[in-house]
N, C-alpha and C positions, 0 to 999 in steps of 0.2 A: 450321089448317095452312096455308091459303093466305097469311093475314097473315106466317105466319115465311117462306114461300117468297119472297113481296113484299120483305120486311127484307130479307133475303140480297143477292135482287137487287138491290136499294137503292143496300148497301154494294159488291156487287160494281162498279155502274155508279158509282158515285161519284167515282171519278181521273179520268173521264171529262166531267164537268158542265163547262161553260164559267163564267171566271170573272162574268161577269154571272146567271148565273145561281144561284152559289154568294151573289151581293152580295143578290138579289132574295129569296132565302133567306133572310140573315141579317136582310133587315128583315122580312120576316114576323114572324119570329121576336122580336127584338126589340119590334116594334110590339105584339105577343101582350101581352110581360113588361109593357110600360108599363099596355096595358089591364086586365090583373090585376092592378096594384099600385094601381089606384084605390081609395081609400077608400070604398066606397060599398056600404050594404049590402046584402044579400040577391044575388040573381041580377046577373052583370056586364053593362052597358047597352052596344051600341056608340054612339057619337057618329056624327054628319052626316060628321064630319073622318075618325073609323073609316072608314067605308064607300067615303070618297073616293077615299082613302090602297090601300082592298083591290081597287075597281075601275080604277083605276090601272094597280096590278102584275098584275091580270088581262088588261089591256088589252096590256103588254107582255111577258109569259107564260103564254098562253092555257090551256095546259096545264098551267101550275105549281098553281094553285091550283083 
């Protein structure tokens, strides 16, 4: 219940995000896709460049992630 209340809010606060942080998003996001398309089997690994790339965006959206 709380998770759908969160969703809502989500979506409600959403027209609201500033564009850098709609951009900071979308490479989440994307960075996610590349690492799941790696070929590699069993469980997915991050990379050194992974972890770079997510302390990074954490560095300038402390809150996003």
């Amino acid at each position: 219940m709380l998770e759908l209340l969160c969703f809502i809010l989500a979506i409600l606060a959403a027209p609201f995000k500033s564009r850098r942080r709609f951009g900071a998003e979308n490479a989440v996001l994307r960075h996610q896709v590349i690492v799941l398309r790696r070929k590699v089997p069993g469980r997915v690994q991050l990379t050194n460049g992974d972890r770079w790339f997510l302390i990074q965006l954490h560095r300038l959206f402390p809150s996003f992630l």
